[in-house]
N, C-alpha and C positions, 0 to 999 in steps of 0.2 A: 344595622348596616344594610345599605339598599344593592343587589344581586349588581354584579359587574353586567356593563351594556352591551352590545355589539352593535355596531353600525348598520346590520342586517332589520329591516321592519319586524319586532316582535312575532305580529301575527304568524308568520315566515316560521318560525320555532314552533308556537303553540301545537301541543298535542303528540308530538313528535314522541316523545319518551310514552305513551298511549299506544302508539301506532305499532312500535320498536317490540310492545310486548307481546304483538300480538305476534312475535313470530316466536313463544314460548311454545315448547311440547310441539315444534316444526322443525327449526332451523337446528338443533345440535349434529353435527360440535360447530358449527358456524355460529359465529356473535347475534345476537339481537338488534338488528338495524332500521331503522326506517330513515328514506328519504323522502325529502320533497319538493319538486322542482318547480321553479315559477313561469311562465312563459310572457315577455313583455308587454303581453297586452292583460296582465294581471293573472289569467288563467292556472291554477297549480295542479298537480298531478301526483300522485304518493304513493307510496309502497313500503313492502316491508322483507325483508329475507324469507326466502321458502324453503324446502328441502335443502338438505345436501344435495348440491351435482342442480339442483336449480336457479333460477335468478335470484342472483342478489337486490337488496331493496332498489337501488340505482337503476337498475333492470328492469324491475319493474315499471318505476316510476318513469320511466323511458318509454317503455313500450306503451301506457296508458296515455302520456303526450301526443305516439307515433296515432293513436285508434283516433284520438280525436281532430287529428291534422294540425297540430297544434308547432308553429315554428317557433323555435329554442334559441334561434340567433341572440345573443345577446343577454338571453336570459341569467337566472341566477338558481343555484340548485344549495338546499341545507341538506344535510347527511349527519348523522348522528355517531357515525365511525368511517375515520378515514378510509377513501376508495382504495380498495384494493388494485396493484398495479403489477401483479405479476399471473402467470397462466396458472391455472391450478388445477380443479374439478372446473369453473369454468373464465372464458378468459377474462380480464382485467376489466375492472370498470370504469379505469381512469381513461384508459380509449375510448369508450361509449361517450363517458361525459365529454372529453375532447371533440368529437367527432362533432354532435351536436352544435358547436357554437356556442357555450355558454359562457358569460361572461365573469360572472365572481359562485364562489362554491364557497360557502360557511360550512366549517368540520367542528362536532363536538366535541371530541376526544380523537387522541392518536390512537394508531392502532401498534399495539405490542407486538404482534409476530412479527420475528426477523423478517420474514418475504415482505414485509409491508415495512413497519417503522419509521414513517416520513417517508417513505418514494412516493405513496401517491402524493402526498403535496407535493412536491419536488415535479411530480409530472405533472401536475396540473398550473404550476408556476411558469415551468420552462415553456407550455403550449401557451403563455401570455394569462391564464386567466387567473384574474385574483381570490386569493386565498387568504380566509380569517380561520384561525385555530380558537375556538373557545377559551378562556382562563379557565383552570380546574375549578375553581369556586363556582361558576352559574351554575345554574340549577342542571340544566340541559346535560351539561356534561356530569356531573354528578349522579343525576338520574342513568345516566349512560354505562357510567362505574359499577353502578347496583344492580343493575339490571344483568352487567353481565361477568359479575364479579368470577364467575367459575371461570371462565373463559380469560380473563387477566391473571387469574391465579395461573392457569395452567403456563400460558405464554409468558410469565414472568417470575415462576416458579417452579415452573415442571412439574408442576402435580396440582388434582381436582382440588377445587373448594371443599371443605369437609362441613358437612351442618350436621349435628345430631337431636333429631326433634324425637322428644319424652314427654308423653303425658300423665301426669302425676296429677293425685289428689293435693291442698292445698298444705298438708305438712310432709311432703313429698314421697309419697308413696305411689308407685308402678307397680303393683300386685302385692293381692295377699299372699300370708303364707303359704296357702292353698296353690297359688297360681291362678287363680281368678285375675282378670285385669279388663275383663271385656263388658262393658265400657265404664270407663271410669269419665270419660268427657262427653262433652254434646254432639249434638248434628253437627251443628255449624262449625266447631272445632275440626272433628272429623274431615269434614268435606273441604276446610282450610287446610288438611294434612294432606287432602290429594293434591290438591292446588299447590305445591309446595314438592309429591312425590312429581306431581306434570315436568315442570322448570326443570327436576335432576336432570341428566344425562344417565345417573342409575341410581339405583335404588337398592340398600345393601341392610340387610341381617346376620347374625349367627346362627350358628345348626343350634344352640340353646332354646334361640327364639320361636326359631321352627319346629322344633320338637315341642315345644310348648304351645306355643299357640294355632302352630298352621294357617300362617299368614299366606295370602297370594302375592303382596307385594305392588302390584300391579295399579293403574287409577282408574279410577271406573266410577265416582262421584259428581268428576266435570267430564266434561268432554275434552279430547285432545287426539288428533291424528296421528302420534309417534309416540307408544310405550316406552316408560325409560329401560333401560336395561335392568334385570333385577342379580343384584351378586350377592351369593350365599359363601361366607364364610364357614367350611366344615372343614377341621383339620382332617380328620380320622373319615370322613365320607358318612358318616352315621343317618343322616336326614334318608328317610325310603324315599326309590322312583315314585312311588305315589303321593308325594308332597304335594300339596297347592300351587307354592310357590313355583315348581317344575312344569305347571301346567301352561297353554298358550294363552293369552295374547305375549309376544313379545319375546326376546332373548333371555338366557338365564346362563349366568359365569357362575361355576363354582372352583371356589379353591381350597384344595389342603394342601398340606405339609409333605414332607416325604417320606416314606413309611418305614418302619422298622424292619429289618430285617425278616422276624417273626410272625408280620403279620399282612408282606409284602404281596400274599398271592389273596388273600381274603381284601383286599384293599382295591387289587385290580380288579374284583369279580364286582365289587361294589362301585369300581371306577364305570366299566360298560354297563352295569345299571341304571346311572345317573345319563348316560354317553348316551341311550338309547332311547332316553325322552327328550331329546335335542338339543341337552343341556352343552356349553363348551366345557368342559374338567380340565383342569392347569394344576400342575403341582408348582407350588412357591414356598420360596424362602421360611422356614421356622426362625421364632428370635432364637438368638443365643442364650439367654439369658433364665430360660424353662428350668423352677426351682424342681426337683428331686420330685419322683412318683404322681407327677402333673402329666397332663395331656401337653403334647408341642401345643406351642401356637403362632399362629399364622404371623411374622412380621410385616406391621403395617405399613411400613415406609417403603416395603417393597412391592406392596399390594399399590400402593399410589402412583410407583413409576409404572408399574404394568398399567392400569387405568388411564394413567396418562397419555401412554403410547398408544393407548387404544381410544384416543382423543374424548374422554369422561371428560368437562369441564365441572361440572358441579355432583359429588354425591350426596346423596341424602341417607340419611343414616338411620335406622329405626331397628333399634337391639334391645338389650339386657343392661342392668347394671354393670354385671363383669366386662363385657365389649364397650359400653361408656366409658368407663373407667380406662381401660384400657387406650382408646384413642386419647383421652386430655391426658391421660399419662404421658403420655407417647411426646405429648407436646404437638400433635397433630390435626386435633379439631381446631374450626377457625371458629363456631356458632355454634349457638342452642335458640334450637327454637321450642319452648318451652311452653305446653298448656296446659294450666291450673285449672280442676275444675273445685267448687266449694263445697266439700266435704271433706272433712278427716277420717282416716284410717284406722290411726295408729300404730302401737308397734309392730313387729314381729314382718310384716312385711318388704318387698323389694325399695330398696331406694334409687335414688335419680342414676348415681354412677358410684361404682365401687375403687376409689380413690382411699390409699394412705396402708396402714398406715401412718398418723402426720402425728408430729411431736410438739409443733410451732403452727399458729393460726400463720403466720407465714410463710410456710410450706403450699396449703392449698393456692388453687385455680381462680388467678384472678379473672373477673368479666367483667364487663361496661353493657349496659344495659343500652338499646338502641332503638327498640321500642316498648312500651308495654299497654294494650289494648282490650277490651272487654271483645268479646266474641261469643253471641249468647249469652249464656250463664255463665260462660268460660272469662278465663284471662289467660289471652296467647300475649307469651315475653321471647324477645329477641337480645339476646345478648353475644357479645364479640366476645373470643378469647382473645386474655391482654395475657396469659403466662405465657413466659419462655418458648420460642415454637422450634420447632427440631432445625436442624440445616435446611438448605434447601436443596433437592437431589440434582442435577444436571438436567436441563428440559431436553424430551425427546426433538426427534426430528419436526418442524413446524407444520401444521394443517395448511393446506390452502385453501 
């Protein structure tokens, strides 16, 4: 089946969804955009999203027109997410593009936040200039979808994209008995797993994993100008100030539970511990559901409106089996990103997620497989969850 057309000159599109990426590990919690705009005497000008509270791609691609003295009258501008048309961190971009003169605007994909949701089309209609919305199917706008899948989650479900990337030997093994687990996969793996921690908006473990491994969390493999955020899941506060993961570059959320009566003043002494290496400490919600002589543990679904509220669009997840398990329990992961390297383990050690247990092969976590790729010696697999997924909570207040 050959990709739906647009009346727009292809050329006009190409690369755009390339361009768009380039504002990964920049632009959170703002979308991934690129525009680009054409000037009548053929001329085009491009851009991408920068910082929060910076220009947006529009902006850009405006300003690089304005250096070149470039006249816009009449022209034609491609944008990969609907112009924003309300004041926010900063103002609207539908007045810039108005302003200019231009004559037709091709949009990829709408944009989900209430503040937006077709006004800027709508303003950009009402100024006379014509407007083409992409069909979901072209590439462009699909490519759009993907790119900023955390960010439609959150604006269309109230809560981060969830991924949980596990690297396991090839009969699915994440550590030995021992605890040994460092490295079981390649460079190139690895350095795809930074590539991957860049894109979050954070980057989350349990006090398990950090008591075990003393991860920092952090990306340091590629390059990238804005650390994701790193949250540490500790009910009880157990991980010491001198954790890795507590160390700088970047932010560090920790959450637990609320404390027992009993152990209420040992829990704050351990709270301004954590509080004093510039960590933020939040106490949240425990499930209800904590079988008898167990540790609380942290309810997820309310760790994701907080995240949310705190405009996460994508987390990345990098735990234990018990914390895997836990989230597809939950009904809450949406992905696994998943890299095999070819060697077996065997028994006795950690598995992918601690699921069940199941009575019925119909019980288990159904997936859909959405890539599967060689990476070095490695094979990274991307798979969608297709189980059951929780409600969706009430989306907080909208980002501008």
């Amino acid at each position: 089946m050959t990709a739906p057309q647009s009346a727009f000159d292809p050329r006009w599109l190409a690369g755009l969804d390339t361009l768009a990426e380039q504002a990964t590990g920049l632009s959170e919690p703002n979308p991934r955009v690129a525009c680009r705009i054409i000037a009548p005497d053929g001329r085009a000008f491009e851009g991408h999203t920068q910082r929060a509270g910076g220009p947006h791609a529009e902006i850009v691609a405006l300003r690089a027109a304005a250096a070149a003295g470039a006249d816009l009258r009449g022209g034609s501008a491609v944008v990969t997410l609907e112009p924003c048309s309300h004041h926010g961190r900063t103002p609207p971009c539908c007045d810039a593009l108005i302003e200019v003169g231009l004559a037709r605007v091709l949009v990829a994909l709408r944009d989900p936040n209430p503040l937006v949701s077709g006004r800027g089309i709508e303003r950009l209609r009402a100024a006379g200039i014509t407007v083409e919305l992409l069909p979901p199917e072209h590439p462009l706008a699909a490519a759009t979808r993907a790119l900023n899948v955390g960010f439609l989650s959150r604006m269309e479900r109230g809560r981060p994209w969830v991924r949980l990337k596990i690297a396991a030997s090839l009969d699915g093994i994440t550590a030995l008995a021992n605890g040994a687990s460092q490295w079981i996969t390649g460079t190139a793996a690895r350095r795809d797993g930074h590539l991957w921690r860049k894109r979050a908006g954070a980057v989350l473990s349990g006090s398990g994993t950090v008591l075990a491994d003393d991860p920092r969390l952090d990306v340091r493999l590629v390059p990238t100008e804005v650390q994701p955020v790193r949250v540490l899941l500790d009910s009880q506060l157990r991980v010491p100030a001198a954790a890795r993961v507590l160390q700088p570059p970047g932010q560090v959320w920790v959450y637990h539970t609320p404390a027992q009566p009993a152990d209420a003043a040992a829990l704050r002494a351990r709270r301004a511990a954590l509080e004093a290496t510039g960590a933020r400490v939040q106490e949240i919600a425990a499930t209800p559901d904590r079988p008898p002589r167990t540790r609380p543990r942290i309810d997820l679904a309310a760790l994701l409106l907080d995240l949310a509220a705190r405009e996460i669009n994508e987390l990345h997840v990098e735990a234990g089996q018990r914390l895997n398990g836990a989230w597809l329990q939950a009904g809450l992961a949406d992905e696994l990103l998943l890299y095999l390297a070819p060697t077996l383990l065997g028994q006795g050690g950690a598995g992918l997620a601690q699921i069940g247990p199941l009575s019925a092969l119909t019980q288990g976590v159904a997936l859909a497989y959405t890539e599967v790729s060689p990476l070095g010696p490695d094979l990274r697999i991307r798979a969608q969850v297709l189980a059951p997924q929780a409600p969706a909570p009430q989306p907080p207040p909208p980002t501008a």
